[in-house]
Phi, psi and omega in degrees: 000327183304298205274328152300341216256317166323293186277017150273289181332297167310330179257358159284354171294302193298319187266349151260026168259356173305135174207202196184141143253144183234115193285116183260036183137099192264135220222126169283328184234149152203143195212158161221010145306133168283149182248123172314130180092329152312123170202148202245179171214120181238125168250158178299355184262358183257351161274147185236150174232170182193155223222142180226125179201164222216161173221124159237126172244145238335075184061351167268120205269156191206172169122160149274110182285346192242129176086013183266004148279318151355273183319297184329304177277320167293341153281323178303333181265358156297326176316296202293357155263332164305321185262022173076354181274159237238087171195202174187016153207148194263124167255192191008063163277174180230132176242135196189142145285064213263139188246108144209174185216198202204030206085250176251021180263104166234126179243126154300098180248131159275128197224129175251132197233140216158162167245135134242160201226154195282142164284171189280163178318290241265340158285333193301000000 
């Protein structure tokens, strides 16, 4: 009896001490710096967003987990090509996250917001 009381205790110790890491993205440029030689003409219409989103329903979670910032910034500038503008990098972004749940239903979205804009010849 000692030892079932034991090994519950240990194994609720494992689960709830349980964790996980996750890579949300490999980024060729990221700056929170002005970059010299960048110069925009930026219109409202060049802005784009794009969504990385995750699901768990009764606490078991699915979705993409790896990369999701990544995953975020290429819809956005996929968005942004669906919609004809004309680019291949996001300035003034914005990074961000939204939650909600529902009982027993939780949706995770990581969302990336920009203008994107074509780099100059002369950066390439």
């Amino acid at each position: 009896m000692k030892g079932l009381i034991i090994g519950s205790i240990v194994a609720g110790l494992l689960i709830g001490f349980s964790g996980c890491t996750t890579r949300l993205g490999n980024m060729t440029v990221v700056s929170t710096n002005n970059v010299d030689g960048l110069s925009a003409n930026v219109r409202t219409e060049d802005r784009v967003k794009g969504e990385s989103c995750n699901h768990s329903f009764l606490i078991i979670p699915w979705g993409d987990f790896q990369n999701r910032l990544q995953i975020a910034t290429d819809n956005a500038i996929d968005n942004g090509h669906a919609s004809g503008i004309n680019g291949d990098v996001l300035i003034n972004a914005k990074i961000g996250v939204t939650t909600w749940t529902a009982l027993i239903y939780t949706q995770n979205c990581l969302i990336v917001e920009g203008d994107l804009i074509p780099l100059a010849k002369s950066m390439k």
